[in-house]
Backbone as a printed PyTorch tensor [residue, N CA C, xyz], in Angstrom:
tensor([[[ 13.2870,   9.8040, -16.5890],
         [ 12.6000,   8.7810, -15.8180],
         [ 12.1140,   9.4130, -14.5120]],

        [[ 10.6640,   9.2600, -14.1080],
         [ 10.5270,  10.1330, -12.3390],
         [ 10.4580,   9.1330, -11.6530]],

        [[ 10.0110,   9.3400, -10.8270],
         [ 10.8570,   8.6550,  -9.5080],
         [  9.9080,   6.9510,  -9.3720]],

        [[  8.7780,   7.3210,  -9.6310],
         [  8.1470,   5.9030,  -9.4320],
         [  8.8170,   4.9040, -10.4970]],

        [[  8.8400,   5.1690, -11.7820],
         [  9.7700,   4.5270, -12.6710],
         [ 11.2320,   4.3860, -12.4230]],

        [[ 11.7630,   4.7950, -11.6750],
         [ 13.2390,   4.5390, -10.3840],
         [ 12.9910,   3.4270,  -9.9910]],

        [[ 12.1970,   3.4240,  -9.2860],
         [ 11.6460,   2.8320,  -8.0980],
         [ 11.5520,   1.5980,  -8.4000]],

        [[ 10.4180,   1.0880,  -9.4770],
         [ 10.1810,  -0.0550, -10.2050],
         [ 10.9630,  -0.4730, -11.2750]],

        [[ 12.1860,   0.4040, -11.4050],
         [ 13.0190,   0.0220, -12.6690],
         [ 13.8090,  -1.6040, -12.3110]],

        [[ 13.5070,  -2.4430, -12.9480],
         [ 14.5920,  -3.8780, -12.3260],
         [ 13.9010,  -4.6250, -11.8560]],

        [[ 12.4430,  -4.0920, -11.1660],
         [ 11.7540,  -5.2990, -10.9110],
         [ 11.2080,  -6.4460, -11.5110]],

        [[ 11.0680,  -7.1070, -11.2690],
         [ 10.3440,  -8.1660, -11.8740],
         [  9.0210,  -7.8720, -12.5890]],

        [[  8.1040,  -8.2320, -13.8150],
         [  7.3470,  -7.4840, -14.5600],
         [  6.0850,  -7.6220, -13.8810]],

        [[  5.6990,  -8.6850, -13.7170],
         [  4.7450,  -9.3060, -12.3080],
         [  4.5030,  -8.2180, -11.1810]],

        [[  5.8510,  -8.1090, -10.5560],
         [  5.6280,  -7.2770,  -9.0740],
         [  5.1590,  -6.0080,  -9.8420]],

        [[  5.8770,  -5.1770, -11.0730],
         [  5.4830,  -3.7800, -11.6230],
         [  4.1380,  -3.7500, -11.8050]],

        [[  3.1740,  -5.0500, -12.4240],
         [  2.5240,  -4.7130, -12.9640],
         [  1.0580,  -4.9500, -11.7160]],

        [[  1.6490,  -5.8110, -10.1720],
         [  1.1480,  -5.4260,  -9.1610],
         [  0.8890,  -4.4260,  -8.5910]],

        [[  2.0820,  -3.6650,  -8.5290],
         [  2.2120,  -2.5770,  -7.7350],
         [  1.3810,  -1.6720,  -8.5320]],

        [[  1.3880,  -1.4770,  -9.6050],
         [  0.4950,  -0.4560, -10.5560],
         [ -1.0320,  -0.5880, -10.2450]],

        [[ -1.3870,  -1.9570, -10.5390],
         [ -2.6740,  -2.3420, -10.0470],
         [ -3.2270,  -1.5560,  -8.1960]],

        [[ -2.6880,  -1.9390,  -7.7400],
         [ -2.4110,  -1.6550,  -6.4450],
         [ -2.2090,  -0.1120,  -5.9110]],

        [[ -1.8000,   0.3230,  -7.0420],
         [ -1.4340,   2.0720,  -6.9520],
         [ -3.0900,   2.5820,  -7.2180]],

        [[ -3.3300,   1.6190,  -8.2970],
         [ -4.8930,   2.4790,  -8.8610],
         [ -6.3240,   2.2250,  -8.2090]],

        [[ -5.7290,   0.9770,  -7.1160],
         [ -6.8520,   0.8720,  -6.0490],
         [ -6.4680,   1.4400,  -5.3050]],

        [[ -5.6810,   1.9370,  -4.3520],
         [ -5.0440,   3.0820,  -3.4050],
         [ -5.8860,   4.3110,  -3.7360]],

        [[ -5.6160,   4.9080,  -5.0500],
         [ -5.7240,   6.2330,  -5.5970],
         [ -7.4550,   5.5360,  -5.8700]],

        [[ -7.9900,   5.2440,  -6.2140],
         [ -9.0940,   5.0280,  -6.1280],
         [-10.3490,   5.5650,  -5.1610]],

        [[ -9.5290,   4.4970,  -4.2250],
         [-10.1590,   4.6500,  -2.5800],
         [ -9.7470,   5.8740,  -1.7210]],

        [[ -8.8840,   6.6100,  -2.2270],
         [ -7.9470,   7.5580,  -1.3370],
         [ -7.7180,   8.9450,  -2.8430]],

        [[ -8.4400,   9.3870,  -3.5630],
         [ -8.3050,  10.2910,  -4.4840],
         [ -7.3960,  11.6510,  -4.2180]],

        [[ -7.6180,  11.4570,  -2.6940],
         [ -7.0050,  13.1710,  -2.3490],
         [ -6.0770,  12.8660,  -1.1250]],

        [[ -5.3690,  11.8370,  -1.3670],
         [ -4.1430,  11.5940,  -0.8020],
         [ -3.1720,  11.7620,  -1.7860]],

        [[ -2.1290,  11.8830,  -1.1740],
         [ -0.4640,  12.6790,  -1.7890],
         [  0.0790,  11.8330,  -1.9140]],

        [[  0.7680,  11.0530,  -2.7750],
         [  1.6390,   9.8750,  -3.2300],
         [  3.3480,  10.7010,  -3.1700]],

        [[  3.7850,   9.9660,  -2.3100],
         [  4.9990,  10.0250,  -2.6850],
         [  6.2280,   9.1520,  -2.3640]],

        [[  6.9830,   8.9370,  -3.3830],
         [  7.7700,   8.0070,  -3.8220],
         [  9.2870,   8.3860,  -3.0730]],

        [[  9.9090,   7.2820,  -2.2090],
         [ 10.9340,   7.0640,  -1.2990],
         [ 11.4550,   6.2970,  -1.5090]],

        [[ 12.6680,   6.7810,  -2.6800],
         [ 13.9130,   5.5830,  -3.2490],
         [ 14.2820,   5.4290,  -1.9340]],

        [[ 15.0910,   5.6200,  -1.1230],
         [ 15.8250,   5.1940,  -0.2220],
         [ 15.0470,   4.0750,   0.6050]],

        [[ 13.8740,   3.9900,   0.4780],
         [ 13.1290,   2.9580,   1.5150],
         [ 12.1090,   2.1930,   0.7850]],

        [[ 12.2470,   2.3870,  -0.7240],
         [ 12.5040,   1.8490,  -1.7320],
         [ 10.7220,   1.3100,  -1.5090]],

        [[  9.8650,   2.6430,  -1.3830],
         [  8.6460,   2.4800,  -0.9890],
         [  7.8210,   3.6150,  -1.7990]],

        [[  6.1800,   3.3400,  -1.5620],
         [  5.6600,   4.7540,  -2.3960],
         [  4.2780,   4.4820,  -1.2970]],

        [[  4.4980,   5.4820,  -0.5460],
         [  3.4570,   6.1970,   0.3490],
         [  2.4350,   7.0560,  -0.2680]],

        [[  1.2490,   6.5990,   0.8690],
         [ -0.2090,   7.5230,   0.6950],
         [ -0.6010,   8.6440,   1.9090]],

        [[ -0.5670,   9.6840,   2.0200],
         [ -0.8720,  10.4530,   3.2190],
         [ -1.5130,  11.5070,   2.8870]],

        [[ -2.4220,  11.9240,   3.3730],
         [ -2.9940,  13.4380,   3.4230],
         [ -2.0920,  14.3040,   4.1210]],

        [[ -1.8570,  15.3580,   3.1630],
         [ -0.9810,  16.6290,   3.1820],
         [  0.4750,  16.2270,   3.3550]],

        [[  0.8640,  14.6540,   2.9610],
         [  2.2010,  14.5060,   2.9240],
         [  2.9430,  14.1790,   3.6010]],

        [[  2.4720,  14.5120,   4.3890],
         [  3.1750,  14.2440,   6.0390],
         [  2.8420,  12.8410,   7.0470]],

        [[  4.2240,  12.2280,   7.7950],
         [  3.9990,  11.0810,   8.4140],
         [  2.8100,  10.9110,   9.3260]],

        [[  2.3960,  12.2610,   9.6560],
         [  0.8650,  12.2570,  10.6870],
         [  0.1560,  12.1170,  10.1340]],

        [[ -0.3440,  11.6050,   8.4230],
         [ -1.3690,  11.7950,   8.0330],
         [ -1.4890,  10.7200,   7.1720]],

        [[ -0.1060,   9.6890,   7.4940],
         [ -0.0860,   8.1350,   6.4030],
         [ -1.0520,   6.9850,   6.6490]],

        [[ -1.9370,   6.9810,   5.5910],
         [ -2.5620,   6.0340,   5.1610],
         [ -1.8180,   4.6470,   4.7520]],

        [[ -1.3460,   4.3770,   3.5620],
         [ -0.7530,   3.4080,   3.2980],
         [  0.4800,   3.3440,   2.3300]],

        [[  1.2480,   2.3080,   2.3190],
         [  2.4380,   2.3390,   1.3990],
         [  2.3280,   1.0440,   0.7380]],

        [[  3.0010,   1.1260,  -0.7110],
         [  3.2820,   0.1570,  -1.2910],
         [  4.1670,  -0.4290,  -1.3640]],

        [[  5.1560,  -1.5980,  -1.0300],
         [  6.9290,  -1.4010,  -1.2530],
         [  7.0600,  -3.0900,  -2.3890]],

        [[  7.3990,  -2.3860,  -3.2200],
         [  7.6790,  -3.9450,  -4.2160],
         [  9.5620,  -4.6990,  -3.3870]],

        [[  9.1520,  -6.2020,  -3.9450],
         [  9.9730,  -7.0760,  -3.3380],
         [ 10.4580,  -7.6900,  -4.5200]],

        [[ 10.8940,  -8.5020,  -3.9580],
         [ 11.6350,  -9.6850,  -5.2990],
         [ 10.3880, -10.3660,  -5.8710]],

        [[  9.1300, -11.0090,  -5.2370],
         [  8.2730, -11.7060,  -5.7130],
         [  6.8380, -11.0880,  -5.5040]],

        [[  6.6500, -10.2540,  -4.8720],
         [  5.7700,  -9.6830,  -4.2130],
         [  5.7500,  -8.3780,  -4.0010]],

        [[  4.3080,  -7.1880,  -3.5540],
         [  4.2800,  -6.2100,  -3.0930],
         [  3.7610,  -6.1500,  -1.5860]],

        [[  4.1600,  -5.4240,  -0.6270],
         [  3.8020,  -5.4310,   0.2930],
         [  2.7700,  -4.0390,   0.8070]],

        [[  1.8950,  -4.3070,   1.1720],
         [  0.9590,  -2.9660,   1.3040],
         [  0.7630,  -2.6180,   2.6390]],

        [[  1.7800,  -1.4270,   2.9320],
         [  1.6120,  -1.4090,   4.8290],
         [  0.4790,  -0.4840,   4.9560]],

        [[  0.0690,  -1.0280,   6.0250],
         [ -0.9960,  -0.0910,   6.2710],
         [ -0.5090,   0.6110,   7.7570]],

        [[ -0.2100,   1.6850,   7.7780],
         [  0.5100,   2.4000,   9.3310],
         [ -0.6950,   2.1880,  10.1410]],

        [[ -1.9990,   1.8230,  10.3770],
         [ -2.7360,   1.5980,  11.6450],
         [ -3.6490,   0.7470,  11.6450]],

        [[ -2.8340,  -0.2250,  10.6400],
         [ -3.3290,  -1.5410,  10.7490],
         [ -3.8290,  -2.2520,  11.9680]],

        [[ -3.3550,  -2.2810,  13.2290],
         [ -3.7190,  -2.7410,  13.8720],
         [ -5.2530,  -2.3480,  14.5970]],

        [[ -5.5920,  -1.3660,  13.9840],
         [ -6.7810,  -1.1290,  14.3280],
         [ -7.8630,  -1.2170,  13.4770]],

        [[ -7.8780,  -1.8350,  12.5940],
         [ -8.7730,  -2.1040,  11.3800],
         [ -9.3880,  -3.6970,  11.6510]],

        [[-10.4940,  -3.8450,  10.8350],
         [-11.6460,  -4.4760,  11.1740],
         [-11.1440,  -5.6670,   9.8540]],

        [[-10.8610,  -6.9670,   9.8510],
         [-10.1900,  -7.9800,   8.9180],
         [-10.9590,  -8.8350,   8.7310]],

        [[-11.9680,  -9.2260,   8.4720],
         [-13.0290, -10.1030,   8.9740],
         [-12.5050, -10.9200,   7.5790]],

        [[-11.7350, -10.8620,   6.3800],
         [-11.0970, -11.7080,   5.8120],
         [ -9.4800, -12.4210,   5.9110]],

        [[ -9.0840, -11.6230,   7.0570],
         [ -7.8960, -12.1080,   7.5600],
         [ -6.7700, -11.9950,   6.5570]],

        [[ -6.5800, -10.5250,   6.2790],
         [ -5.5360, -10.3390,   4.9030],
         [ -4.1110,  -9.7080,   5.5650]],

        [[ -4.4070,  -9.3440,   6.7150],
         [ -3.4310,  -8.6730,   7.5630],
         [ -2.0340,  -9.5760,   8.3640]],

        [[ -0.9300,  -8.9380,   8.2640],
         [  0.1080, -10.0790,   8.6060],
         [  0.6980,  -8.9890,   9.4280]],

        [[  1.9140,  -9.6910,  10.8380],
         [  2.7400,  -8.4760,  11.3370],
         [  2.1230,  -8.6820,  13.1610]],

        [[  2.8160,  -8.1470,  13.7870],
         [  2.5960,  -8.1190,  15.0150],
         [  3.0870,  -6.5550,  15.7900]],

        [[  3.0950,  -6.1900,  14.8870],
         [  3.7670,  -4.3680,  15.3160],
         [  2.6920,  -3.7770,  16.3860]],

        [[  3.5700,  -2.6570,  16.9750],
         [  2.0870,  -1.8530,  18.0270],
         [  0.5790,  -1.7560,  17.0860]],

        [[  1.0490,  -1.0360,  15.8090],
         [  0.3540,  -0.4960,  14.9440],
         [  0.0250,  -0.7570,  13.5020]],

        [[  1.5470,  -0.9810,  13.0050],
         [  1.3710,  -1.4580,  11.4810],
         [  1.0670,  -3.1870,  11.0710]],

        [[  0.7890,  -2.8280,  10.2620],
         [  0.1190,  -4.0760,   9.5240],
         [  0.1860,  -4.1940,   8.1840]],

        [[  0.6720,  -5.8000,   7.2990],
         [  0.7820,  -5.3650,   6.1500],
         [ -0.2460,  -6.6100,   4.8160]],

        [[ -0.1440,  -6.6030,   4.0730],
         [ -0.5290,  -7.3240,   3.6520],
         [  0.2230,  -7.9630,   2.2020]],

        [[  0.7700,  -9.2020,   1.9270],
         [  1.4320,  -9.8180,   1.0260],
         [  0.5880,  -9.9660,   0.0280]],

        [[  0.7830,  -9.3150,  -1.2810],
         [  0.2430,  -9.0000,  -2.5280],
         [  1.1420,  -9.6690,  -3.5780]],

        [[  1.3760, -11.3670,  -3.9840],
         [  1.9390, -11.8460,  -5.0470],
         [  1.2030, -11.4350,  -6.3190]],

        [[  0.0530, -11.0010,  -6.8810],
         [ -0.7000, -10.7660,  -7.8350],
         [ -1.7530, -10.4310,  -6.8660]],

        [[ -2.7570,  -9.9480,  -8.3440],
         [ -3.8070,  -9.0790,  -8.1240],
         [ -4.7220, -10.2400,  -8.0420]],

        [[ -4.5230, -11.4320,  -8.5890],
         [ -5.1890, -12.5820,  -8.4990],
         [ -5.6690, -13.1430,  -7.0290]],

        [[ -4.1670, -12.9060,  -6.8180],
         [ -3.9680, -13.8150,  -4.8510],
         [ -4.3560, -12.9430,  -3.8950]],

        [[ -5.0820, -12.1480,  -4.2960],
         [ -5.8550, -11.5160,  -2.4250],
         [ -7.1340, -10.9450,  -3.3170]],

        [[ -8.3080, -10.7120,  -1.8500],
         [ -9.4940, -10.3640,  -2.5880],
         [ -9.7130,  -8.7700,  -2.6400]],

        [[ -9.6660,  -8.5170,  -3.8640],
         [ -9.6060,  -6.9880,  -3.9040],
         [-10.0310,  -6.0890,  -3.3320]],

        [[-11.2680,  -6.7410,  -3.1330],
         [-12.5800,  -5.9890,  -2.4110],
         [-12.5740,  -5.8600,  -0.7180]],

        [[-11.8350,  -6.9340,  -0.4690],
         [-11.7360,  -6.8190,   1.1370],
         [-10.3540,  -5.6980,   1.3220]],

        [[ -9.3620,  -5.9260,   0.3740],
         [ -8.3530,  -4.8370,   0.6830],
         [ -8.8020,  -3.3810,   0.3630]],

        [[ -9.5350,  -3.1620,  -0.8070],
         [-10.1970,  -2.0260,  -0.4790],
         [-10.4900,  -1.6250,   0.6340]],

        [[-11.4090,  -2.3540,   1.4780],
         [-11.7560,  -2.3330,   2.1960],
         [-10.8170,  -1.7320,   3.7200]],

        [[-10.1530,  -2.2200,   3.7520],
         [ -8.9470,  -1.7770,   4.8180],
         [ -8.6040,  -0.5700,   4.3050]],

        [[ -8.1580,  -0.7050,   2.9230],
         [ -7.3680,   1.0900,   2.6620],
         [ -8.7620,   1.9430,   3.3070]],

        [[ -9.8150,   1.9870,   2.9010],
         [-11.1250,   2.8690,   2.9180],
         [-11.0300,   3.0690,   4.8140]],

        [[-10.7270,   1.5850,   5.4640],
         [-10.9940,   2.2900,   6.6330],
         [ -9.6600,   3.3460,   7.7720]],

        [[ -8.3720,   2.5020,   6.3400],
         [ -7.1280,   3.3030,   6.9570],
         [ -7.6690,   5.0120,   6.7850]],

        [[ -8.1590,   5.0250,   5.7540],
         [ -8.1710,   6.2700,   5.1480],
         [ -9.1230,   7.3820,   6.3410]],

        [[-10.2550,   6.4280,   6.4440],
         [-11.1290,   6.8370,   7.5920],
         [-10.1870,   7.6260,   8.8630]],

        [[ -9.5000,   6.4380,   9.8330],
         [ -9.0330,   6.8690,  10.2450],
         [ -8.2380,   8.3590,  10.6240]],

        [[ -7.3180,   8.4400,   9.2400],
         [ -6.9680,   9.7580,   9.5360],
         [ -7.7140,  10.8870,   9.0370]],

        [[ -8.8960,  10.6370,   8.3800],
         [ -9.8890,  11.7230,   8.5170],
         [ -9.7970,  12.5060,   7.0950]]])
């Protein structure tokens, strides 16, 4: 079993089959970002070259839901208002299905997280 299948082992089939969805719009929008998967924080990060200076976004499945942080969220442009959180910086967005948020506007945020770090 590797580690993303860890990760999602027990979840609910719903949240798995979110988070997957959600993985392939990430990797989509972000092709040459580094995925990597953090049992302990029970999360799966996007960053160029791997490293916390270079995180784009994370996925972290829940009991009912996925949560999609975006580390510089707070500086992104929401003009659909998908963003939740009051942090200096991060920002996340509540993903019950692929149904319940508009795909295209969250694209949208990953594309400009991604911007960001260049």
């Amino acid at each position: 079993m590797d580690e993303l299948e860890q990760l999602l082992d027990g979840n609910d089939t719903g949240v798995v089959e979110t988070l997957l969805a959600l993985r392939k719009l990430v990797i989509g929008v972000c092709p040459d970002a580094t995925e990597t998967v953090h049992l302990g924080w029970k999360a799966v990060s996007y960053s160029r070259g791997g490293v916390m200076k270079g995180a784009i976004c994370g996925l972290g499945p829940l009991a009912n839901r996925v949560n999609v942080q975006l580390n510089q969220g707070a500086l992104l442009d929401d003009p659909s208002g998908l963003l939740e959180g009051t942090g200096k910086k991060m920002r996340h967005v509540k993903v019950s299905s692929m149904e319940s948020v508009d795909a295209e506007a969250l694209r949208d945020l990953v594309r400009q997280a991604s911007a960001l770090i260049g």
